[in-house]
Phi, psi and omega in degrees: 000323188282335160292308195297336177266339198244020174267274148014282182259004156283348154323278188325274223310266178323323187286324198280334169268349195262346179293295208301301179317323174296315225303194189227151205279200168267200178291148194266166192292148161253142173343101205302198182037016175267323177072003161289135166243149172272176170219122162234134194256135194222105155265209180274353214240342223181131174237120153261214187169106187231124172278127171216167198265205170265358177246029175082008190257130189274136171239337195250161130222134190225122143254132187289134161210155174275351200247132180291137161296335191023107181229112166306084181263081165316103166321322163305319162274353172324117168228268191284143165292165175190176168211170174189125210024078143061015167249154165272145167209174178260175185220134182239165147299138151256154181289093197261055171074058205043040167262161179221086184288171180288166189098331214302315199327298178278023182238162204217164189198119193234168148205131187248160161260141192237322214189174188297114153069035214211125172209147169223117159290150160231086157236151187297127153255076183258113221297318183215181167294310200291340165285318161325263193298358156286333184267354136296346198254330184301302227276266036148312209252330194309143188236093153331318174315120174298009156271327169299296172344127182300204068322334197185125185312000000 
């Protein structure tokens, strides 16, 4: 009976490292001097990651997935070149049905593939241009290697 328990859980063990192996890691640091906090959320499936300022207004949001999101990004809306861990990508306007809330000029939405099976949606919310390309140059800057990676806000 005691192999049989102990079989039992060295599975439940080995399933439970190859899930943590899959997972995508947690967020990455920001930048010391951004007055940025992350609020991080973690499934099995997913690391989110929301950048908020010190009086709460969220500018960032990144989510980590092993799964492309496939989020339609319309070339009619396509604006700034970019990279992000080290790829290239484009940064769009996202497509709310032709509405344009305040705000809509600076806010931007990528989804890059970074790594095998590695994908990060990223989008901006930015109070001006000049905060927009600052929050490009942040996205930009970012270090996904999982020796770097926070673990925790």
């Amino acid at each position: 009976m005691n192999i049989l328990r102990a079989t039992v859980c060295l599975s439940l063990l080995l399933s439970a490292a190859a899930a943590s192996a899959q997972s995508p890691s947690g967020c990455p640091s920001l930048p010391s001097g951004s007055d940025l906090q992350w609020q991080e959320q973690v499934t099995s499936s997913f690391v989110l990651c929301k950048a908020s300022t010190a009086d709460g207004r969220e500018v960032m949001s990144l989510m980590l997935s092993n799964r492309d999101p496939e989020i339609p990004l319309a070339r009619p809306l396509r604006q700034e070149k970019g990279t992000f861990a080290g790829e290239s990508l484009y940064w769009y306007q996202p497509d709310l049905g032709g509405q344009q809330p305040p705000g809509y000029a600076t806010r931007r939405v990528t989804v890059v593939k970074f790594d095998k099976n590695r994908y990060a949606q990223i989008s901006l919310y930015a109070s001006d241009a000049g905060e927009l390309g600052s929050l490009q140059s942040m996205a930009r800057g970012m270090n996904l290697n999982p020796s770097t990676v926070a673990s925790s806000p």
